[in-house]
Chimera marker file (.cmm) of the C-alpha trace (Angstrom):
<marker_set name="trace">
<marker id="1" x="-175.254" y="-2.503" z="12.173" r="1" g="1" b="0" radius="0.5"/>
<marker id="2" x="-175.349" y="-5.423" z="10.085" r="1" g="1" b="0" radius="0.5"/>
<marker id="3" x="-172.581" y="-7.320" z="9.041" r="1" g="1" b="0" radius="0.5"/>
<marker id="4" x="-172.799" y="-8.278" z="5.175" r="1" g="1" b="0" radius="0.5"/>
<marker id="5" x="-170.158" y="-10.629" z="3.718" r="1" g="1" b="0" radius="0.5"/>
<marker id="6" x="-170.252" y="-12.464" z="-0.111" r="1" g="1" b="0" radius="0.5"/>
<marker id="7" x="-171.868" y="-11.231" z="-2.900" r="1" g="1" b="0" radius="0.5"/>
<marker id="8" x="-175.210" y="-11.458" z="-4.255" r="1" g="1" b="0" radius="0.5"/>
<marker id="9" x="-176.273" y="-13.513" z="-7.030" r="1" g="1" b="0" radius="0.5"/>
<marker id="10" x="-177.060" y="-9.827" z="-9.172" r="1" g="1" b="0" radius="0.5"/>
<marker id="11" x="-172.935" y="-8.997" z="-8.685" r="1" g="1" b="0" radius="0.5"/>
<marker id="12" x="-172.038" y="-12.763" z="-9.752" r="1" g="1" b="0" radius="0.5"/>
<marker id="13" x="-174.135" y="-12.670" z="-12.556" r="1" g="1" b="0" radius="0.5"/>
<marker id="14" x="-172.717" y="-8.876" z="-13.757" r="1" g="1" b="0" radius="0.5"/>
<marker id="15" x="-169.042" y="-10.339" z="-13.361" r="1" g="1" b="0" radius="0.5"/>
<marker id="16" x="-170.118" y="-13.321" z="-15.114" r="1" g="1" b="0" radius="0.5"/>
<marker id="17" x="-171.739" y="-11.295" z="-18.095" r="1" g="1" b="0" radius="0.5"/>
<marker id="18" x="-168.144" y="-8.852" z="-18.473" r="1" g="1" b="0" radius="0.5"/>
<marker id="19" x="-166.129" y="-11.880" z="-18.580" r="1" g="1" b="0" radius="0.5"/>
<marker id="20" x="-167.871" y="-12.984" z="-21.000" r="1" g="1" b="0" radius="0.5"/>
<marker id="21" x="-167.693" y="-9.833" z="-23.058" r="1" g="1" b="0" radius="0.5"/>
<marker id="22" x="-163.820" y="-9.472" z="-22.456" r="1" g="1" b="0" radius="0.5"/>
<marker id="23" x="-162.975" y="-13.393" z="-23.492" r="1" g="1" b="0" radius="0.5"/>
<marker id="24" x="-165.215" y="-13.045" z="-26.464" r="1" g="1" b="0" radius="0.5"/>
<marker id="25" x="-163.069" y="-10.360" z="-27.732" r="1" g="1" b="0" radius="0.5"/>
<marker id="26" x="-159.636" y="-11.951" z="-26.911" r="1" g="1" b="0" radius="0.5"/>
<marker id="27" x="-161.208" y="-14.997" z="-29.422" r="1" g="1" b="0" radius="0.5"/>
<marker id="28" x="-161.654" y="-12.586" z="-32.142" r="1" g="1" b="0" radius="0.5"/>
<marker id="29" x="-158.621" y="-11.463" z="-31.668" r="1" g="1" b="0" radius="0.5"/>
<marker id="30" x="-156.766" y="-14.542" z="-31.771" r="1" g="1" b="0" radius="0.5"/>
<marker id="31" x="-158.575" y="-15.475" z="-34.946" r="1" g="1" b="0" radius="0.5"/>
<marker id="32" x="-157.891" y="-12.212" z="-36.283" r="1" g="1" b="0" radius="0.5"/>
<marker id="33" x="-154.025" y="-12.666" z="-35.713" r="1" g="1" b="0" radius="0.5"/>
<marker id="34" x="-154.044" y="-16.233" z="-37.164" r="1" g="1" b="0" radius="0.5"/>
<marker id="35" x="-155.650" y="-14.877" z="-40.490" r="1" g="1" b="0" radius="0.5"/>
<marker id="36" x="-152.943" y="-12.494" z="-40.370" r="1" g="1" b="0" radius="0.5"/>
<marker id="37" x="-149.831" y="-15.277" z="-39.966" r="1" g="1" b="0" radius="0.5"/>
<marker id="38" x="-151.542" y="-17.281" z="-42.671" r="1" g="1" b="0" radius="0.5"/>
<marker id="39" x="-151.875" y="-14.271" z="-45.088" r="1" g="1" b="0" radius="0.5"/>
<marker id="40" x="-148.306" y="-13.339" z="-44.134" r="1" g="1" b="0" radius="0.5"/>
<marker id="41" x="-147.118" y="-16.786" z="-44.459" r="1" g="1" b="0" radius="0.5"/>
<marker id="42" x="-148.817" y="-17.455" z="-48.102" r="1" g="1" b="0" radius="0.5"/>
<marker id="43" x="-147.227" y="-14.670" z="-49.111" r="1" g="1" b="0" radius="0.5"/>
<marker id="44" x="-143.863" y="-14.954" z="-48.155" r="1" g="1" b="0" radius="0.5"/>
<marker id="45" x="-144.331" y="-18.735" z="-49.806" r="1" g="1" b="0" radius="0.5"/>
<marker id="46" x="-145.713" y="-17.180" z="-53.077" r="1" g="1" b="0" radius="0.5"/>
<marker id="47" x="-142.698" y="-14.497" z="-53.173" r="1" g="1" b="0" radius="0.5"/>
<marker id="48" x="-139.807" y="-17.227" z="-52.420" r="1" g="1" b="0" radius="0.5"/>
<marker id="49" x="-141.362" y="-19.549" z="-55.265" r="1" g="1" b="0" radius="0.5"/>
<marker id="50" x="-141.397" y="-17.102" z="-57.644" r="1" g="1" b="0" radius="0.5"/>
<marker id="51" x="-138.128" y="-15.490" z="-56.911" r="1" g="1" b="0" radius="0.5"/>
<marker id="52" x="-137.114" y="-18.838" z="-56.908" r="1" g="1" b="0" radius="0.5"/>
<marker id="53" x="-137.853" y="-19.768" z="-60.789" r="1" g="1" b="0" radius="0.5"/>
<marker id="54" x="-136.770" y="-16.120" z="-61.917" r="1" g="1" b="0" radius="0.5"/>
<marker id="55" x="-133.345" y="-17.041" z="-60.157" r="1" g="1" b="0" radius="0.5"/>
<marker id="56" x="-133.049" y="-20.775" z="-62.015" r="1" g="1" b="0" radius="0.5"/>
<marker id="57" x="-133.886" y="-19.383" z="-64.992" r="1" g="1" b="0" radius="0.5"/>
<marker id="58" x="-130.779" y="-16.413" z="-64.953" r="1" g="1" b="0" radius="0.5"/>
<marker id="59" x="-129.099" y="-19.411" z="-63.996" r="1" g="1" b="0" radius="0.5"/>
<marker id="60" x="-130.616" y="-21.640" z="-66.769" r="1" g="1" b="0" radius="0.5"/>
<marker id="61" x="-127.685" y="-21.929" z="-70.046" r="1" g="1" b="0" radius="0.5"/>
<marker id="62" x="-129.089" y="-19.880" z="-72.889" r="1" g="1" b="0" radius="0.5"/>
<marker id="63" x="-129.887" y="-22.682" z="-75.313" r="1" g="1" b="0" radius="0.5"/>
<marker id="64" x="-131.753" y="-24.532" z="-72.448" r="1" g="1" b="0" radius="0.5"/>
<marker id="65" x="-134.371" y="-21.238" z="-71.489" r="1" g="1" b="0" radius="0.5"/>
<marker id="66" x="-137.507" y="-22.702" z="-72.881" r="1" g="1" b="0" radius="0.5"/>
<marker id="67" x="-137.033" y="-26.510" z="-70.764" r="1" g="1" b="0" radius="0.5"/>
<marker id="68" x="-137.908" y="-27.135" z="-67.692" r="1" g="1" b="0" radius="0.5"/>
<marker id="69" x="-136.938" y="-29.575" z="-65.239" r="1" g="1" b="0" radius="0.5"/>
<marker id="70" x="-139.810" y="-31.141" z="-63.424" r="1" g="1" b="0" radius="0.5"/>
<marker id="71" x="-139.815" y="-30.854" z="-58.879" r="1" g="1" b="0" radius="0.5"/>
<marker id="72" x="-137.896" y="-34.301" z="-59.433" r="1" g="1" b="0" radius="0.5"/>
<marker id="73" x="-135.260" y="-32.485" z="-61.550" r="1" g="1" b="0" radius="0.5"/>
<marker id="74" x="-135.139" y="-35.444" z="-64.510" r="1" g="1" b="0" radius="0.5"/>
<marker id="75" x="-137.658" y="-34.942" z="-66.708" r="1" g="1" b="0" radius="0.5"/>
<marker id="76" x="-138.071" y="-32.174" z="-69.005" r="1" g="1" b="0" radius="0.5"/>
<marker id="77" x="-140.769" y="-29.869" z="-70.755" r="1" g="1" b="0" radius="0.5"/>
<marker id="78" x="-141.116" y="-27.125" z="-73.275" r="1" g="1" b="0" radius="0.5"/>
<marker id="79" x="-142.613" y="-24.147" z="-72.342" r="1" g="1" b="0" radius="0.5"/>
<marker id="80" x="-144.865" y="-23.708" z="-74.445" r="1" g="1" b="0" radius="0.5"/>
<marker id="81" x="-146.593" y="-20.469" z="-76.916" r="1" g="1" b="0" radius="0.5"/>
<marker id="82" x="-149.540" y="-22.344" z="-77.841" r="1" g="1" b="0" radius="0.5"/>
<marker id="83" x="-152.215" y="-20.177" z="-76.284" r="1" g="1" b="0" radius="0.5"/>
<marker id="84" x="-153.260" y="-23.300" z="-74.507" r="1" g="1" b="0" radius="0.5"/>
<marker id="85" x="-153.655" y="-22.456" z="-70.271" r="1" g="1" b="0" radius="0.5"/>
<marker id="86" x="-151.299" y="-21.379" z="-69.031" r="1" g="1" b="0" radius="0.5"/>
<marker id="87" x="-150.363" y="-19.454" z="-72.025" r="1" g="1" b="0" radius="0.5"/>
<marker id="88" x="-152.722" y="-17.074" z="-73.006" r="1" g="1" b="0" radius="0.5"/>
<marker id="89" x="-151.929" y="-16.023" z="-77.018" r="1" g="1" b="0" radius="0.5"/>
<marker id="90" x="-150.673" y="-18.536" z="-79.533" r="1" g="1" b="0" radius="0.5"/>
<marker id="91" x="-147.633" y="-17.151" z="-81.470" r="1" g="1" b="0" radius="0.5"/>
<marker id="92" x="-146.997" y="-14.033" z="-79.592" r="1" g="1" b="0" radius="0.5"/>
<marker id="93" x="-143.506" y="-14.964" z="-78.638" r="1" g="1" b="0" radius="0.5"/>
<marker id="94" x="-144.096" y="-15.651" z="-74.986" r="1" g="1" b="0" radius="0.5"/>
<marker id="95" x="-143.549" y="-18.945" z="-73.642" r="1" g="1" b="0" radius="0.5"/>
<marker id="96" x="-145.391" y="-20.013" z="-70.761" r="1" g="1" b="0" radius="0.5"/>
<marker id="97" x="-144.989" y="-22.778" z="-67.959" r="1" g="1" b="0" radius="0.5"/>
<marker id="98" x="-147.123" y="-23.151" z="-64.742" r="1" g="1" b="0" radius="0.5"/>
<marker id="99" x="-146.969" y="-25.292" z="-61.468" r="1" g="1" b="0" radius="0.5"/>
<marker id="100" x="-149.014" y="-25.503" z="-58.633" r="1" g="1" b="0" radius="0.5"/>
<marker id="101" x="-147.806" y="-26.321" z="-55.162" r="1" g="1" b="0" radius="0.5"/>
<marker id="102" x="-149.493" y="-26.473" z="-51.812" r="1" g="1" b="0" radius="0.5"/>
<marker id="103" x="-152.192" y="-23.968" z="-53.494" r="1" g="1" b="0" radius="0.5"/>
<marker id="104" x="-150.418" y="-21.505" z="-54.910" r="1" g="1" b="0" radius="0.5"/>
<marker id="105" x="-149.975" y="-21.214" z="-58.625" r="1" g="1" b="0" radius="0.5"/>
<marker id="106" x="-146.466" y="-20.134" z="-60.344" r="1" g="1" b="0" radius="0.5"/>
<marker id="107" x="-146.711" y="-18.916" z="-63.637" r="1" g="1" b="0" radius="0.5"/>
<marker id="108" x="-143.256" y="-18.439" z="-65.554" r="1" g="1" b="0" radius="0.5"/>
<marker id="109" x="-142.765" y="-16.523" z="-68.991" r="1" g="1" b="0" radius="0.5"/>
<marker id="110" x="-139.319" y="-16.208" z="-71.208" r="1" g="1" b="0" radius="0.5"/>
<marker id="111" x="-140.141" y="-13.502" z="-73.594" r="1" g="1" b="0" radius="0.5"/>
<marker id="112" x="-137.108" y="-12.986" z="-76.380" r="1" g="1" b="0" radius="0.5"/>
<marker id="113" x="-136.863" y="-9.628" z="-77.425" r="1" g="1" b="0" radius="0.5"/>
<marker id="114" x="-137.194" y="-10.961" z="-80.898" r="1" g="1" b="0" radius="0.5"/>
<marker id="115" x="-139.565" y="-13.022" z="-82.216" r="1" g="1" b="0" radius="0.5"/>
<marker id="116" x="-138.127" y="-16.290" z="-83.887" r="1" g="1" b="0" radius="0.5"/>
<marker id="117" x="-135.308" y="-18.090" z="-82.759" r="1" g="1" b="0" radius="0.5"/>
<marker id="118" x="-134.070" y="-17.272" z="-78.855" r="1" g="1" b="0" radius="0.5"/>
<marker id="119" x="-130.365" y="-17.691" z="-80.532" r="1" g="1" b="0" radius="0.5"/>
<marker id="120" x="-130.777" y="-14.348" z="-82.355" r="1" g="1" b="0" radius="0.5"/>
<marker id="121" x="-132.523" y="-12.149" z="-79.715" r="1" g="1" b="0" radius="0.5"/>
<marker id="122" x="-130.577" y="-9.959" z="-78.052" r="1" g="1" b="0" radius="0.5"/>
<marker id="123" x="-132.222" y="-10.326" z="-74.462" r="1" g="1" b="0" radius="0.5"/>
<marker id="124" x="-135.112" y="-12.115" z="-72.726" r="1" g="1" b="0" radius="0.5"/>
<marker id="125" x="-137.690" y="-11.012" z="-70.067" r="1" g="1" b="0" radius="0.5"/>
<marker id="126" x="-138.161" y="-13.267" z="-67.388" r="1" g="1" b="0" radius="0.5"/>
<marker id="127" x="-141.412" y="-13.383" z="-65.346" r="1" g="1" b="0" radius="0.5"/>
<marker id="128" x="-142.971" y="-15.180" z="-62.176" r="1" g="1" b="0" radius="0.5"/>
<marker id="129" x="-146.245" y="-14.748" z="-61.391" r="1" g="1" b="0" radius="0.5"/>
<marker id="130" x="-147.469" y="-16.561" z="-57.651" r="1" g="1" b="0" radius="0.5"/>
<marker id="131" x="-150.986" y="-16.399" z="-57.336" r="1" g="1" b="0" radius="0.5"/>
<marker id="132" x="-153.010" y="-17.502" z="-54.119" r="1" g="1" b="0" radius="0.5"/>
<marker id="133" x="-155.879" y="-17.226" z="-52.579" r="1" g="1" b="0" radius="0.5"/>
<marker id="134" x="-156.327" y="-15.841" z="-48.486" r="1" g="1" b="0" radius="0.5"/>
<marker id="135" x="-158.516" y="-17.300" z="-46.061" r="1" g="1" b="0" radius="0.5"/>
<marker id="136" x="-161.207" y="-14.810" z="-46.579" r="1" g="1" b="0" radius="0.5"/>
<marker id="137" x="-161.679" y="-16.047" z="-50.031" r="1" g="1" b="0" radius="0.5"/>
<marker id="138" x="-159.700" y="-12.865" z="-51.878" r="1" g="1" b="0" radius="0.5"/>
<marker id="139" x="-156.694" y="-13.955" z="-54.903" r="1" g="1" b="0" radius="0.5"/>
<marker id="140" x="-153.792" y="-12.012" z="-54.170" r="1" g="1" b="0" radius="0.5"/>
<marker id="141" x="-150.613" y="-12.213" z="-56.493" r="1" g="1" b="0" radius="0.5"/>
<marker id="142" x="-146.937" y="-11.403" z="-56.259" r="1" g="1" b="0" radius="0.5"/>
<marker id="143" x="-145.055" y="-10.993" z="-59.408" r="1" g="1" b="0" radius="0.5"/>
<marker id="144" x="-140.807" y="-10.301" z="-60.036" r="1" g="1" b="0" radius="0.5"/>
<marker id="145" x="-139.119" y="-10.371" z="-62.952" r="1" g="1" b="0" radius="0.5"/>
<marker id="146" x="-135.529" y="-9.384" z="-64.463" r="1" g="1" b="0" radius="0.5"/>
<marker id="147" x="-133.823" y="-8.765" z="-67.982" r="1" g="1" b="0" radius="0.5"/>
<marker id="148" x="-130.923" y="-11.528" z="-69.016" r="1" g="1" b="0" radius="0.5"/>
<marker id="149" x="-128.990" y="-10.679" z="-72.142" r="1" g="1" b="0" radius="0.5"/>
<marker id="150" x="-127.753" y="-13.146" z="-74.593" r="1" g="1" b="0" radius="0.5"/>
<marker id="151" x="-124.429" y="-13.771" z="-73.807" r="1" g="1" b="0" radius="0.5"/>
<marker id="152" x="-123.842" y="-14.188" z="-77.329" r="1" g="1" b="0" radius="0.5"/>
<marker id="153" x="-124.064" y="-10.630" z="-77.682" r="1" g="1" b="0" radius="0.5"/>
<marker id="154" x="-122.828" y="-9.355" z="-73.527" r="1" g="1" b="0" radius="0.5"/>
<marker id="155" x="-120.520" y="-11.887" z="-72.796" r="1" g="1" b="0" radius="0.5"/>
<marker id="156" x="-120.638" y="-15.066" z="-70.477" r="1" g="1" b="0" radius="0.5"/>
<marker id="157" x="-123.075" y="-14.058" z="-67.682" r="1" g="1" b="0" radius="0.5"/>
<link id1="1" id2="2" r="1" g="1" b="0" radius="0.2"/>
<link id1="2" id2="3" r="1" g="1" b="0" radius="0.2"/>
<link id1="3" id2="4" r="1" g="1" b="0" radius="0.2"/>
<link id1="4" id2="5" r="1" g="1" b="0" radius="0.2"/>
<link id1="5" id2="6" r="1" g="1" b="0" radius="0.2"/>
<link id1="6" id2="7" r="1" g="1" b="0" radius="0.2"/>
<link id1="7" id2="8" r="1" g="1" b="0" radius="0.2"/>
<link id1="8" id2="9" r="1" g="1" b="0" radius="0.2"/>
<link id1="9" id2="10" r="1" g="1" b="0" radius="0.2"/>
<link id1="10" id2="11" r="1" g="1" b="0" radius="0.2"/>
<link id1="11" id2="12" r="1" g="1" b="0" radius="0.2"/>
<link id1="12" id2="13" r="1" g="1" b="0" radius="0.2"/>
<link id1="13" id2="14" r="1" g="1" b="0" radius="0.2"/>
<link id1="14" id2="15" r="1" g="1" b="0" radius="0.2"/>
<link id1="15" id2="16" r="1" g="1" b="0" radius="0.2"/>
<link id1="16" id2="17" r="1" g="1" b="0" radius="0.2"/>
<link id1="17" id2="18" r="1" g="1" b="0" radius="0.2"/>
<link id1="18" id2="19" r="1" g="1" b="0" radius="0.2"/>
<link id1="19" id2="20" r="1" g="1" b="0" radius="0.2"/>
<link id1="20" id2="21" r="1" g="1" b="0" radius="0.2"/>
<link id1="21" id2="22" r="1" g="1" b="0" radius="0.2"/>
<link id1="22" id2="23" r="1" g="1" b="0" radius="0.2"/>
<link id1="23" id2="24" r="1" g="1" b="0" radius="0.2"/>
<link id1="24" id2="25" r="1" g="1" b="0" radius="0.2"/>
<link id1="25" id2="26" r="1" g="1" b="0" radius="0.2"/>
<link id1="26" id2="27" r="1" g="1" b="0" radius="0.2"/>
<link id1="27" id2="28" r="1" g="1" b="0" radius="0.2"/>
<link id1="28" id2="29" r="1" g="1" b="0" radius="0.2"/>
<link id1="29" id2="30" r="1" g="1" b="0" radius="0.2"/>
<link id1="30" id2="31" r="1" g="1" b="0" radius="0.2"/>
<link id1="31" id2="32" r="1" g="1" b="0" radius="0.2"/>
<link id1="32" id2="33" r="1" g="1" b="0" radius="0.2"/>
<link id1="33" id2="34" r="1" g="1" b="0" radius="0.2"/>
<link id1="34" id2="35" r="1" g="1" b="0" radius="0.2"/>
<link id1="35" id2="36" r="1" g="1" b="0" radius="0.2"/>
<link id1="36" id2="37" r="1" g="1" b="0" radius="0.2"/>
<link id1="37" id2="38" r="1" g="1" b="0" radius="0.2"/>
<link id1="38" id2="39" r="1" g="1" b="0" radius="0.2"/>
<link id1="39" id2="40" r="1" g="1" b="0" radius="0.2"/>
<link id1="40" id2="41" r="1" g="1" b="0" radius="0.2"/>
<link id1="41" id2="42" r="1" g="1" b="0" radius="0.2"/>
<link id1="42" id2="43" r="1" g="1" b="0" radius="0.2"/>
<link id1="43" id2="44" r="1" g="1" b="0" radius="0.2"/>
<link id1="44" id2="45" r="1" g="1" b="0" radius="0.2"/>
<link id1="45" id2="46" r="1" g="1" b="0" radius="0.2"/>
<link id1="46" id2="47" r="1" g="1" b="0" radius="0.2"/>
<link id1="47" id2="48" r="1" g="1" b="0" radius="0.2"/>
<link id1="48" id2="49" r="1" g="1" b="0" radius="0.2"/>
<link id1="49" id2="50" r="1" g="1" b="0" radius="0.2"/>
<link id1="50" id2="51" r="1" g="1" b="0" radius="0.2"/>
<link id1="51" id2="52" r="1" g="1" b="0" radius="0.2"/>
<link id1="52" id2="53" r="1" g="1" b="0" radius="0.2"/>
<link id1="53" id2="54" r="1" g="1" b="0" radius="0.2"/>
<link id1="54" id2="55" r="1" g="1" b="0" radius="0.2"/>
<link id1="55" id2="56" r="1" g="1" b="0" radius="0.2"/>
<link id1="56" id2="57" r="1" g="1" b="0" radius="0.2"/>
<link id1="57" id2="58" r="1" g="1" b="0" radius="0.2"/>
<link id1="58" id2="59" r="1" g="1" b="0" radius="0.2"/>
<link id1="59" id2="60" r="1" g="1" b="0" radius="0.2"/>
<link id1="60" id2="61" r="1" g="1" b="0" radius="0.2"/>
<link id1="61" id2="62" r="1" g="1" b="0" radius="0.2"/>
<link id1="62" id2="63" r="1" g="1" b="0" radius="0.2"/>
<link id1="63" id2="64" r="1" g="1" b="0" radius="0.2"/>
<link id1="64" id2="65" r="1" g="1" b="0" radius="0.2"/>
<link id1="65" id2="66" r="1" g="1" b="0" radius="0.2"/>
<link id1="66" id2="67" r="1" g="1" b="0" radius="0.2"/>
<link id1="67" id2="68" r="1" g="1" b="0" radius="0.2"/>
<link id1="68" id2="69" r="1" g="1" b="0" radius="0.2"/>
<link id1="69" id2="70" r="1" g="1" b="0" radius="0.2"/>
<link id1="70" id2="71" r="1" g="1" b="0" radius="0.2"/>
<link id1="71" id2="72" r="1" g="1" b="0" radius="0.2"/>
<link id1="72" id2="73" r="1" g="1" b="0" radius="0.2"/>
<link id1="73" id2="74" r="1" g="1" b="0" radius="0.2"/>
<link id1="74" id2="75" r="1" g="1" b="0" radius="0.2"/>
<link id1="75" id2="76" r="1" g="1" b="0" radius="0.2"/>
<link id1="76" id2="77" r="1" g="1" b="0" radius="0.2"/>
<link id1="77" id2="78" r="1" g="1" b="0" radius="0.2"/>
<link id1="78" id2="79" r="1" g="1" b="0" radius="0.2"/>
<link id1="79" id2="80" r="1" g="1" b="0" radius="0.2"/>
<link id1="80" id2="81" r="1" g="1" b="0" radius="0.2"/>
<link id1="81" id2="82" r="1" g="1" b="0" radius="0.2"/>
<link id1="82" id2="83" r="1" g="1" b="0" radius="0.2"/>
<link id1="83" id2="84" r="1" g="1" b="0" radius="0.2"/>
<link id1="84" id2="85" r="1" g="1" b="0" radius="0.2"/>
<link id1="85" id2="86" r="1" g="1" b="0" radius="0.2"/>
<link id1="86" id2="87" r="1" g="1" b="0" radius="0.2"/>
<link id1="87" id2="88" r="1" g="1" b="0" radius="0.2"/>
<link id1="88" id2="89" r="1" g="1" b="0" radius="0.2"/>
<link id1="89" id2="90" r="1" g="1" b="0" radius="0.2"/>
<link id1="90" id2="91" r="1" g="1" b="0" radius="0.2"/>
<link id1="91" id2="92" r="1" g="1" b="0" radius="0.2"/>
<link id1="92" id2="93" r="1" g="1" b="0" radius="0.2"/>
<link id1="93" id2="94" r="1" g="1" b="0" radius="0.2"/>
<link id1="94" id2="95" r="1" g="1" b="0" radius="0.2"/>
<link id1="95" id2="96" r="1" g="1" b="0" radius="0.2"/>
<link id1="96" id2="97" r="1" g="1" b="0" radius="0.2"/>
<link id1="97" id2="98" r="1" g="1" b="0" radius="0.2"/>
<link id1="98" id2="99" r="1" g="1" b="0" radius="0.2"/>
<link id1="99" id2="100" r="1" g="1" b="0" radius="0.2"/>
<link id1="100" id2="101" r="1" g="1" b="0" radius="0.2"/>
<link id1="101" id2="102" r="1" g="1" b="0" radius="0.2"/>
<link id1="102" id2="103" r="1" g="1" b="0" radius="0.2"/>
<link id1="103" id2="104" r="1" g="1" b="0" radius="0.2"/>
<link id1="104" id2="105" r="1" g="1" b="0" radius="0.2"/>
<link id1="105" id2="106" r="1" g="1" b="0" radius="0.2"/>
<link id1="106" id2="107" r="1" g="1" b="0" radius="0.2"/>
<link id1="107" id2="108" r="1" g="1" b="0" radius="0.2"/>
<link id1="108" id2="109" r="1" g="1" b="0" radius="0.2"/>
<link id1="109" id2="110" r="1" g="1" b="0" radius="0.2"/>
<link id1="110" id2="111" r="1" g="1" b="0" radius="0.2"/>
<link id1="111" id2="112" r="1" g="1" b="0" radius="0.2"/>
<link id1="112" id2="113" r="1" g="1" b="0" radius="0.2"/>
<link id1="113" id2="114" r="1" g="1" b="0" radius="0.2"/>
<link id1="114" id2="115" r="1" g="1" b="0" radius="0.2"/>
<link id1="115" id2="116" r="1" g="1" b="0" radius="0.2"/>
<link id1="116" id2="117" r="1" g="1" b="0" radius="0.2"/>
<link id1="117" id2="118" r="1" g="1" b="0" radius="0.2"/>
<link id1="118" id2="119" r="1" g="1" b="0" radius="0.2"/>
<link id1="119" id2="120" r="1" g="1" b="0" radius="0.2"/>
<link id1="120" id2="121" r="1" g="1" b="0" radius="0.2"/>
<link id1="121" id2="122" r="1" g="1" b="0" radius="0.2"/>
<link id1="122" id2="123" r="1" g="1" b="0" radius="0.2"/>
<link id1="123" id2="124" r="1" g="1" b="0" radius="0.2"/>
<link id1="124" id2="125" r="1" g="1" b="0" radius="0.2"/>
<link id1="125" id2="126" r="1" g="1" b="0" radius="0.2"/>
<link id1="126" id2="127" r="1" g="1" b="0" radius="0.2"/>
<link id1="127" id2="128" r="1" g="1" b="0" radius="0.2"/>
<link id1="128" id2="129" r="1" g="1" b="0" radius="0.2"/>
<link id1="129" id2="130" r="1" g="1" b="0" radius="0.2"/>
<link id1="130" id2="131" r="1" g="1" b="0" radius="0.2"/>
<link id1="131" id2="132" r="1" g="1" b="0" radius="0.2"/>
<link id1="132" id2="133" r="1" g="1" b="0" radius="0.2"/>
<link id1="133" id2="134" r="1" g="1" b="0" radius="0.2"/>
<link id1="134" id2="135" r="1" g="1" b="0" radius="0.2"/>
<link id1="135" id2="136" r="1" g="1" b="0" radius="0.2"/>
<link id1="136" id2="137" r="1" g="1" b="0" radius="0.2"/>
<link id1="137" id2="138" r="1" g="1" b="0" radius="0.2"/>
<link id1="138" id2="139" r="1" g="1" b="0" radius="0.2"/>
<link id1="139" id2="140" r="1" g="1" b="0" radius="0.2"/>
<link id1="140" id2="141" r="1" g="1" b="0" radius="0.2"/>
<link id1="141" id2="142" r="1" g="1" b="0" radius="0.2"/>
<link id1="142" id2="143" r="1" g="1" b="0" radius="0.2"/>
<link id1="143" id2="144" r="1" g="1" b="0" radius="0.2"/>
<link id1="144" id2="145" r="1" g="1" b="0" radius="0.2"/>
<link id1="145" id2="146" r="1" g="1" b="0" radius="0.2"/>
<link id1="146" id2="147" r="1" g="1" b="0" radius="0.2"/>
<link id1="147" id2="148" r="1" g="1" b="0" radius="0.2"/>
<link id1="148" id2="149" r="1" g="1" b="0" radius="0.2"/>
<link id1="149" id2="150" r="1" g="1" b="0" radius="0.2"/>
<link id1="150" id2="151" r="1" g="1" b="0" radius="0.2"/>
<link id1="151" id2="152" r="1" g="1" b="0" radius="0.2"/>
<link id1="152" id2="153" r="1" g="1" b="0" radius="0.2"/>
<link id1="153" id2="154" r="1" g="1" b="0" radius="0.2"/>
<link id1="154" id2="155" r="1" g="1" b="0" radius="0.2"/>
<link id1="155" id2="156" r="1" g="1" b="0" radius="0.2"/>
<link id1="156" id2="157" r="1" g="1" b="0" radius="0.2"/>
</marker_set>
């Protein structure tokens, strides 16, 4: 009887070859998972920013709906019902701001109940819209909004 010890080159090579297989797969899988955490991540981002401007605009006193403070919180600007981007009709009674930060876009509306002045509507709509687009190339959007009355009419909110 012979003694055989080692392996042969055909048994290195095979072991070589399923290695290979296995660590190709745990790469796709890592990729896989980061694509996940950056989808998850963009949005949870989108969701807080847009939750974000519903809640300062509930906050916002009523005569002061339709201004915005800029990200350095001194100066201001009208939103705006011109039908120019971001709004999308002139004169429909929806006014429209929009920001973009570290690529996601935030489109606000205020939409009085009446047309005219916001002194004599009863109650506004407010709207965020957080628009992004994933890694793969696809938009997604996340969108919240809420009814504020006039306190004119409820009662100091």
């Amino acid at each position: 009887m012979r003694s055989e010890a080692g392996l042969t080159l055909i048994e290195v090579l095979m072991a070589s070859v399923v290695a290979s297989i296995g660590l190709a797969g745990g790469v796709a899988l890592l990729h896989w998972a980061e694509q996940g955490r950056h989808f998850g991540m963009l949005g949870t981002r989108a969701l807080a920013m847009a939750t974000s401007k519903v809640e300062v605009k509930r906050a916002t006193p009523w005569n002061r709906l339709l201004i915005d403070l800029s990200d350095d919180g001194e100066s201001e600007t009208a939103m705006m019902d011109d039908g120019r981007h971001p709004d999308m009709v002139a004169g429909d009674g929806v006014y429209t701001m929009a920001r973009e930060v570290d690529d996601i876009v935030v489109t606000w509306t205020v939409q009085p109940s009446q047309r005219g002045m916001l002194a004599e509507s009863g109650h506004v709509t407010i709207r965020a819209r957080a628009t992004y687009r994933t890694l793969s190339g696809r938009m997604r959007t996340v969108e919240i909004g809420t009814l504020r009355g006039n306190p004119r009419f409820v009662g100091p909110s």
